[in-house]
LOKOL-867309 format. One record per residue: residue in one letter; x, y, z of N, C-alpha, C in turn. Coordinates in steps of 0.2 Angstrom, whole numbers, plus 2048, in hexadecimal, padded with zeros to 3 digits. Example, Ala and Ser with C-alpha at 12.3 -4.5 7.8 and 13.67 -1.06 7.14 Angstrom:
2
a8427E482783E7EA8278427F0827/s8407F58238447FB824840800827/
//
This chain:
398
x8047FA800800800800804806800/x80280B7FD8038127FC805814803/x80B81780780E81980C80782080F/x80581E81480082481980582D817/x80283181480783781480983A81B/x80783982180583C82680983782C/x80C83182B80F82B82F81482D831/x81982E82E82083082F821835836/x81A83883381C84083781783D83D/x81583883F812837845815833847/x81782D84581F82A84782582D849/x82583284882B83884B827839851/x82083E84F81F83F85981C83A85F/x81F83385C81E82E86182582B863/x82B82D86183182E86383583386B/x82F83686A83083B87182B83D875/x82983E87D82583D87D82484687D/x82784B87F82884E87F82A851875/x82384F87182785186A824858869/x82685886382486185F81C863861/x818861860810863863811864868/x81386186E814862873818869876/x81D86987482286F87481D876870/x81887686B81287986681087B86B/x80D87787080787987480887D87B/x80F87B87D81187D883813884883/x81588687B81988B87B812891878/x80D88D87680689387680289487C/x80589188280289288780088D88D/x8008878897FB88388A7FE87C892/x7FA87B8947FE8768997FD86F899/x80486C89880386789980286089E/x7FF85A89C7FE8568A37FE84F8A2/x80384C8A68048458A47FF8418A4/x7FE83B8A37F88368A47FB8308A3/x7F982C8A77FA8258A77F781E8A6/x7F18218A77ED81A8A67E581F8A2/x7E18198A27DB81A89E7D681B8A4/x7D881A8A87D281B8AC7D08228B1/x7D58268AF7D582E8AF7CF8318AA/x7CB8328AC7C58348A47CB83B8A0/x7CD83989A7D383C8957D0841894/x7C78448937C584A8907C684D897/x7C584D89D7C78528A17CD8568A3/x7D485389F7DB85589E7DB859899/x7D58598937D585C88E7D086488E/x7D18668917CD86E8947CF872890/x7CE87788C7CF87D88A7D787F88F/x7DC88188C7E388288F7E687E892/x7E48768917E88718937E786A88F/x7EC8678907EC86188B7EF85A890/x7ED85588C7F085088F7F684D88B/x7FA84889080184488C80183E88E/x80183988980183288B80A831890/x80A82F89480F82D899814829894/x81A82789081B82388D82382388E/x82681C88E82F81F88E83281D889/x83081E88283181B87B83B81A87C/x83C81787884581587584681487D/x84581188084781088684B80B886/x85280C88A85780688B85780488F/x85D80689685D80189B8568048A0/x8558018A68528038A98558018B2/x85A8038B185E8028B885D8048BD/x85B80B8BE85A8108C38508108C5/x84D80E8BF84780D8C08458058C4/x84A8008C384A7FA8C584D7FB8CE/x8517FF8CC8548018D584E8028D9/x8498088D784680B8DA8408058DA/x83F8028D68377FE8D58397F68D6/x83E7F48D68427EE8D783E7EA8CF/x8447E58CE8417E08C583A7DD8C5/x8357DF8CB8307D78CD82A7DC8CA/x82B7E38C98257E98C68247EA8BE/x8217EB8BD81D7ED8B48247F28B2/x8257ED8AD8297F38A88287FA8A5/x8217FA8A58208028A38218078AA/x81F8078AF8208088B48298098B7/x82A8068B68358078B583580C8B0/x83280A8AC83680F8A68328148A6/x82E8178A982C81C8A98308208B0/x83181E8B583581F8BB83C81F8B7/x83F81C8B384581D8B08468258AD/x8408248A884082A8A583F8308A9/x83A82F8AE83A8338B18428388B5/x8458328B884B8348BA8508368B4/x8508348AE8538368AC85283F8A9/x84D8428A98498488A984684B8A5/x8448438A083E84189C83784689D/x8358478A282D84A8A482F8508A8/x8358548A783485C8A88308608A6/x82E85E8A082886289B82286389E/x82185F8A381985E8A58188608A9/x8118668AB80E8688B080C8658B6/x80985F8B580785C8BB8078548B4/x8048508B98048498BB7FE8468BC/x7F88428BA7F28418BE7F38378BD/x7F48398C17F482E8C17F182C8C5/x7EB8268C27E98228C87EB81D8CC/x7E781D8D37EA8168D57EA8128D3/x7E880F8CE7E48088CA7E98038CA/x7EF8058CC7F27FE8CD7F88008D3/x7FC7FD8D58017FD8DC8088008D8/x80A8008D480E7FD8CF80F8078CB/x80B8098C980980C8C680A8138CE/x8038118D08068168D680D8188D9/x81180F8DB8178128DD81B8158D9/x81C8148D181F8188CC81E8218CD/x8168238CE81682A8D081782C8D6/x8188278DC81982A8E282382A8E2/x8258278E082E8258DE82D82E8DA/x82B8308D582B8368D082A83B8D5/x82283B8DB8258418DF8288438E3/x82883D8E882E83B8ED83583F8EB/x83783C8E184083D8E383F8458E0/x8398498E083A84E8DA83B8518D3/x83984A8D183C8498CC83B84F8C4/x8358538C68318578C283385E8C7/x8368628C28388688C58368708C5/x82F86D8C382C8768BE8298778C7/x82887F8C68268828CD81E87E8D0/x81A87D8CB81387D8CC80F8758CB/x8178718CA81586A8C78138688CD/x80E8628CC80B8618D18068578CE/x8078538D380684C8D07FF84C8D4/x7F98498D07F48498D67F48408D3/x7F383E8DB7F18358DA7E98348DC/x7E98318D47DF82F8D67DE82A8D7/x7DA82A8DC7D68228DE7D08218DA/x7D181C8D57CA8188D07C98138D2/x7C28108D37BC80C8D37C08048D1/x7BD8008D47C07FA8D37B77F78D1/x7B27FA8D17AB7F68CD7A87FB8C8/x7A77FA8C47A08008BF79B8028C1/x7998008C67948008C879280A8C9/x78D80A8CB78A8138CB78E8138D3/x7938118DA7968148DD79B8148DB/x79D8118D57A38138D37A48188CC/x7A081B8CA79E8208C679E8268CC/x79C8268D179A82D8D57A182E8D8/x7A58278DB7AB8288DC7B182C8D7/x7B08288D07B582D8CD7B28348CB/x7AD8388CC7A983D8CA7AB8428D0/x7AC83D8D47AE8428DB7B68438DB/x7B983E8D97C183C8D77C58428D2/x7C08428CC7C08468C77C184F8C9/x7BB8518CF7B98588CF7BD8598D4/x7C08548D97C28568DE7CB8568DE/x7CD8528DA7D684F8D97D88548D2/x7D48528CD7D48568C57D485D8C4/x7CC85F8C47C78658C17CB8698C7/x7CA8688CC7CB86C8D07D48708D3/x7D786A8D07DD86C8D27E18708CD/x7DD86F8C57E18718C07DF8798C1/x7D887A8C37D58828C27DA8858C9/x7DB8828CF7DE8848D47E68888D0/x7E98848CF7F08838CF7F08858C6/x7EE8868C07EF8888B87EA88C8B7/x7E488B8BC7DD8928BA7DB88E8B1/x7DB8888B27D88868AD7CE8858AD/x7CB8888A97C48888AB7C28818AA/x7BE87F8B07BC8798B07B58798B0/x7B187F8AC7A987E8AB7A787A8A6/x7A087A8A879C8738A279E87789C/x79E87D89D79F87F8937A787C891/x7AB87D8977B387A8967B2873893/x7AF86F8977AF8668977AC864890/x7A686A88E7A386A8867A986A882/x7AB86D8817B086F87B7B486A87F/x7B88678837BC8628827B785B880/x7B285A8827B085487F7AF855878/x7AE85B8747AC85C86E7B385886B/x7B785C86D7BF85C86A7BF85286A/x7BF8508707C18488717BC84686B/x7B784686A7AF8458667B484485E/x7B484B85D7B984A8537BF846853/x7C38458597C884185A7C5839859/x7C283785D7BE83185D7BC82F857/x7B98348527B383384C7B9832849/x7C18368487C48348427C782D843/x7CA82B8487CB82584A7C881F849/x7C082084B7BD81A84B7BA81C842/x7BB82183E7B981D8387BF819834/x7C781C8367CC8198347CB811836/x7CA81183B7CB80B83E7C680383C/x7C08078397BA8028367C07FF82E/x7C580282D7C67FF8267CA7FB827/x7CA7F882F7CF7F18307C87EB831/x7C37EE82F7BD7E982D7BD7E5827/x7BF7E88237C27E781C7C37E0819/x7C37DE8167C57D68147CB7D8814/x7D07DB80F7D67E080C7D67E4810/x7D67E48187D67EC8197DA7F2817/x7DB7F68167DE7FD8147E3800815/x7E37FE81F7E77FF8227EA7F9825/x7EF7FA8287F47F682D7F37F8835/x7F27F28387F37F183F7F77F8842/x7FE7F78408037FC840802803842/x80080583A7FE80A8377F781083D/x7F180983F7EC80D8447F180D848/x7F580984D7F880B8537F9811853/x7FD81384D8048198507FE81D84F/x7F881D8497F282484B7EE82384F/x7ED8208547E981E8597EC81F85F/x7F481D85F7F78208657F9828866/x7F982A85F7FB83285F7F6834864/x7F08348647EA8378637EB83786E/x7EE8348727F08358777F7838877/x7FD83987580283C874803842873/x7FD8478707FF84D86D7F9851870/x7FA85686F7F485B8717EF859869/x7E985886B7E38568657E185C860/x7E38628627E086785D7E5867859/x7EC86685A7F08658577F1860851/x7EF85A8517F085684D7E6855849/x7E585884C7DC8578477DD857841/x7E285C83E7E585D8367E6858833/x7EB8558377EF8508337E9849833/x7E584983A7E08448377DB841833/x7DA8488347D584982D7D7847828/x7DB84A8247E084981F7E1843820/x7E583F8237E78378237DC834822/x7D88358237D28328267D083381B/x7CF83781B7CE8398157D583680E/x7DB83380F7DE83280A7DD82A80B/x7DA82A8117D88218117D281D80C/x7CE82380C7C78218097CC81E801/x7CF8227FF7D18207F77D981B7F9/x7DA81A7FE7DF8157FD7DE80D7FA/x7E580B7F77E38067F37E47FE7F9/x7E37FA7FA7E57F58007EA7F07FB/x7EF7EF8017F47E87FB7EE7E57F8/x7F27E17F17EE7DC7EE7F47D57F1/x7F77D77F57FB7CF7F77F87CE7FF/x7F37D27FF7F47CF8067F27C980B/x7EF7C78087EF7BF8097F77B980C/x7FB7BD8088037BB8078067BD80E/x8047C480E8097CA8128047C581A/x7FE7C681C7FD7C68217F77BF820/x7FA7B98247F57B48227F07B2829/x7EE7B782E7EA7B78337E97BC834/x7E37BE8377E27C483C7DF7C4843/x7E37C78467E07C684E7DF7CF850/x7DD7CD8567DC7D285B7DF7D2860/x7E47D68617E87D98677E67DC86E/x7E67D88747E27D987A7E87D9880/x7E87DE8847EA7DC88A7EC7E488C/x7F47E38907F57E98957F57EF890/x7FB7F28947FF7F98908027F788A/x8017FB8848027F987F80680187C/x80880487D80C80B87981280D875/x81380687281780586D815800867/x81480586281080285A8167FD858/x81D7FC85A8217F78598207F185A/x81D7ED8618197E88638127E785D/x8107EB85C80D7EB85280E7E884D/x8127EC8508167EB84781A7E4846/x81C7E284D81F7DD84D81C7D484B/x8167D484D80F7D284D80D7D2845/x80D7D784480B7D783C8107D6837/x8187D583981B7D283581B7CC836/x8197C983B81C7C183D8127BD83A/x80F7C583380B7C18318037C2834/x8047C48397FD7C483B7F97CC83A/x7F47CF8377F17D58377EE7D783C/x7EE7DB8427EB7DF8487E67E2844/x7E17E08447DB7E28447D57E5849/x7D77E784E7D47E78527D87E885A/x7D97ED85F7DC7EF8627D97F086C/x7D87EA86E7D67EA8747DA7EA87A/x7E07EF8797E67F287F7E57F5883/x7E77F98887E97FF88D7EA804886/x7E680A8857E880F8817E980C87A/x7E380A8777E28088737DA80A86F/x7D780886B7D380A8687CB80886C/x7CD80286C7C77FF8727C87FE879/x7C580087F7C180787D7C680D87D/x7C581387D7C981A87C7C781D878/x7C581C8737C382186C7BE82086B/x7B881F86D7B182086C7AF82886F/x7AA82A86C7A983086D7A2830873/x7A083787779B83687979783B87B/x79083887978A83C87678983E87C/x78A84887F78584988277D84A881/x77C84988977384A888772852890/x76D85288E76B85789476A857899/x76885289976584F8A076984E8A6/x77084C8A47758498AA77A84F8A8/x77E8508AF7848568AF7888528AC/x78B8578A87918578A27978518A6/x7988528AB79F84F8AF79C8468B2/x7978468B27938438B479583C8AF/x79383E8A879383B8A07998398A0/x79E83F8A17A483E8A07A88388A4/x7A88368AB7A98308AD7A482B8AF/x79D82C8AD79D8278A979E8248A6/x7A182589D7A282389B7AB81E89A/x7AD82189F7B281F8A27B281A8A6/x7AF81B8A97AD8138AD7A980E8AA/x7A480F8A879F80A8A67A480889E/x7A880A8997AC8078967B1803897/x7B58088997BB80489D7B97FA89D/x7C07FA89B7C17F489A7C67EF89E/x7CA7F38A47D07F18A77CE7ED8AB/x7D37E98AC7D17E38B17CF7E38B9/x7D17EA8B97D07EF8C07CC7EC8C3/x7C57EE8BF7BF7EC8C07BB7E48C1/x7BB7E38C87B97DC8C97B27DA8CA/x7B07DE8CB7A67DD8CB7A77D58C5/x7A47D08C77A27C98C279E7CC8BA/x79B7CF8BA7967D28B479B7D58B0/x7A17DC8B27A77DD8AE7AC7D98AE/x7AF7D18B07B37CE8AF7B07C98AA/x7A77C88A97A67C38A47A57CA89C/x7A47CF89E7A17D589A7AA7D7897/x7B17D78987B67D58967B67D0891/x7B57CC8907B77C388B7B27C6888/x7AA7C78877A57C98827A57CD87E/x7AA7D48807AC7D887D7B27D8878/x7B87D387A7BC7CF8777BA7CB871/x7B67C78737B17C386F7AF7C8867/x7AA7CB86A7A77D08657AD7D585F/x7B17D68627B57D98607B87D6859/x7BB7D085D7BF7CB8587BA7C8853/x7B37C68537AE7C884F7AD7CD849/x7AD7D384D7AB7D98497AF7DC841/x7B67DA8467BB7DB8437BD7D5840/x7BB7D083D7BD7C983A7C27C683D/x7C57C78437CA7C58457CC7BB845/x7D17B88447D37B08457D57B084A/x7D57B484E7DA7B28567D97B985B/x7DD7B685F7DE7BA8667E47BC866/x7E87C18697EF7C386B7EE7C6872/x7F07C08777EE7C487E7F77C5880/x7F77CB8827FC7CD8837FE7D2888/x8037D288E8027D689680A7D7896/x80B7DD89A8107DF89A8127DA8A1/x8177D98A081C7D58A68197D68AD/x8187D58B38167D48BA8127D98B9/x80C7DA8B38067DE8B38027DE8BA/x7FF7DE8BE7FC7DE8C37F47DA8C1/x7F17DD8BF7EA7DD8BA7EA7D98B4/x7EE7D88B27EE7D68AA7F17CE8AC/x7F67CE8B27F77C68B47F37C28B4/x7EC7C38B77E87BE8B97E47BF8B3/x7E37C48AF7DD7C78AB7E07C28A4/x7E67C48A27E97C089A7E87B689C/x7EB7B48A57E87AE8A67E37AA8A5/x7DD7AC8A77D87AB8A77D47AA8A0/x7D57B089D7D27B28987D67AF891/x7DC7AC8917E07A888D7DB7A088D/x7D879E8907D47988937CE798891/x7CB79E8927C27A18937C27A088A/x7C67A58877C57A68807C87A087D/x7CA79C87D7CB7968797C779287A/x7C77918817C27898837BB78B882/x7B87908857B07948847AD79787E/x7B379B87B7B17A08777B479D871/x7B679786F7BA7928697C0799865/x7C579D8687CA7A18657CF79D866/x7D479C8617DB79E8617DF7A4865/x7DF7A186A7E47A786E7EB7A7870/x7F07AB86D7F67AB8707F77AF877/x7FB7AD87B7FA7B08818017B0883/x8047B988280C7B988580B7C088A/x8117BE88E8127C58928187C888E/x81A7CE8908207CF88D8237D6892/x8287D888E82F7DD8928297E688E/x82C7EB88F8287F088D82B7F1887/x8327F28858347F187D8377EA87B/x8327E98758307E38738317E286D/x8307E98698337E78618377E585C/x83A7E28628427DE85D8427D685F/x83C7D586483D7D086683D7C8863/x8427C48618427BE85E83D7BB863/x83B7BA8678387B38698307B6868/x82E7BE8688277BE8668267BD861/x82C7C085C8277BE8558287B6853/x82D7B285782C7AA8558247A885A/x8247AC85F81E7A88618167AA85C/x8167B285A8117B28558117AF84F/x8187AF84A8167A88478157A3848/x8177A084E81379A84F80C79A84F/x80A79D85280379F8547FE7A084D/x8017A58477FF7A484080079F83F/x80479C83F80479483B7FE78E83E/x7FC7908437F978D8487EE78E848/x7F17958447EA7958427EA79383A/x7EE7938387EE79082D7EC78C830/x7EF7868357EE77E8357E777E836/x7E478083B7DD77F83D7D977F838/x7DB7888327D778882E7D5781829/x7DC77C8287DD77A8227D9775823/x7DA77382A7D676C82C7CC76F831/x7CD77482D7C577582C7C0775835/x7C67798397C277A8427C178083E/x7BC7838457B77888467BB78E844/x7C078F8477C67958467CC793844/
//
């Protein structure tokens, strides 16, 4: 296929995390805010005069000083984000909004206050406590979490307006982010899809990465030169499976693209900071306060293993299910990042559930946080291609 005009240059701002847009925004005014997890509602970071940053510690090597502070037995993204932090990676940032949602995660931010790590006068880390059920106490909880750790500290400390007219325009903003994404995203429906696995990563991830008014340009553009893209005519040759991609933290499209070399098409994206959930838009109505909507949505989607209520751990697999469905997918790729906390029991469990209940092909790997060169992943995803050709020839269900 015809090369994306617009990849290059968003593959360059997934290099840093601190890239050009960001240094754009900061230097018109604007304030920026880390994030680390999904379960922070993302349109609340995004108010008029501020933006959000996905937390990320891309080209990352050793991880020494992050292993000192977090010891080997902790989540590799969690070190390397403590690495980079020590290293002086995340000077750029305003503040910091991380939830508790894991031990792992926590300690990473409380290590980052503790040693000082962030220098600016007014930086400031607030730690939020979210809900461990969907249930409506756990909606009023993070509503109360949001106005009270959030809304309220950014207008305290940057006098950023946190009225319903503010929250309107930032849902509008997330709303056209959403609509260009999910319609790019529908042409991995495709028999020939259009696009590569790959390819929606790196615009799917930007879309957390950059301040959003900033890249709207480019996405439209990209959204619009897709409708006339030609799809290979080899692709049958090039990619002889398609699966769907599930589990923890996923913030590097190399793990992608790795995957799609060793043969298999990412058709469908059910990660941390991924398409499902995250880039759905959301309809207000009049009847409910705006903030209200806002985590809502955030909770009753959420897909994290956080959530233990029995109706979200079976509403999980059905949702996986549907997905790999939707998107024509022959397999599963469960996939967690090393001593995950959540995703340990979550990727076990559900490696069993989807095969034996739900008749999937599932591969099931844990893995290191940089993964793109890795020989043993892509022998284990070709085997795993080769493993659904078999099935096909000998005529099972998948």
């Amino acid at each position: 296929m015809k090369d994306l005009k617009h990849l290059y240059y968003f593959e360059n701002l997934l290099q840093d995390v601190n890239n050009d847009l960001v240094r754009q925004a900061q230097e018109e005014g604007q304030t920026v805010i880390g994030i680390t997890c999904y379960q922070i509602p993302e349109i609340i970071l995004n108010l008029p005069g501020c933006f959000s940053v996905r937390m990320r510690a891309p080209r990352t090597g050793s991880m020494e000083m992050g292993t000192y502070y977090m010891t080997s037995l902790t989540c590799e993204y969690c070190r390397a984000m403590l690495e980079r932090s020590l290293e002086g990676g995340y000077q750029f940032l305003d503040a910091m909004i991380s939830p508790a949602s894991c031990s792992q995660l926590a300690d990473c931010m409380e290590n980052i206050e503790v040693l000082k790590l962030c220098k600016k006068e007014k930086f400031f880390i607030q730690h939020v406590d979210t809900p461990m059920k969907s249930d409506e106490n756990g909606v009023n909880h993070m509503i109360k979490m949001s106005r009270l750790k959030v809304l309220n500290k950014l207008k305290e400390v940057y006098g950023i307006d946190t009225s319903d007219d503010a929250l309107k325009k930032a849902v509008a903003l997330h709303n056209e982010v959403c609509r260009i994404i999910t319609e790019i995203g529908e042409y991995r429906k495709e028999e020939n899809p259009r696009i590569t696995g790959y390819e929606f990563a790196v615009l799917c991830l930007i879309t957390y990465c950059c301040p959003k008014d900033l890249i709207l340009d480019k996405l439209r553009e990209t959204a619009e030169e897709l409708k006339t893209r030609e799809p290979d005519k080899d692709y049958k040759k090039k990619y002889r499976a398609r699966v769907l991609v599930a589990g923890s933290e996923c913030d590097d499209p190399e793990l992608i693209k790795l995957i799609e070399e060793a043969g298999a098409l990412v058709v469908a994206d059910r990660y941390c900071f991924g398409s499902f959930p995250g880039r759905q838009e959301l309809i207000l109505n009049e009847e409910v306060d705006i903030l209200t909507q806002i985590c809502q949505q955030t909770v009753i989607q959420c897909q994290c293993p956080r959530y233990m209520n029995t109706d979200r751990i079976q509403e999980r697999k059905d949702y996986i299910d549907q997905l790999a469905k939707e998107y024509h997918a022959d397999g599963l790729i469960y996939q967690q990042m090393k001593f995950c906390n959540f995703w340990g029991y979550e990727r076990a469990a559900s490696t069993h559930i989807m095969r034996d209940d739900y008749g999937w092909p599932v591969l099931s790997v844990d893995r290191p946080y940089v993964v793109g060169n890795s020989g043993q992943m892509r022998t284990r995803v070709q085997a795993f291609v080769e493993s659904i050709e078999i099935k096909k020839i000998q005529g099972g269900d998948r």
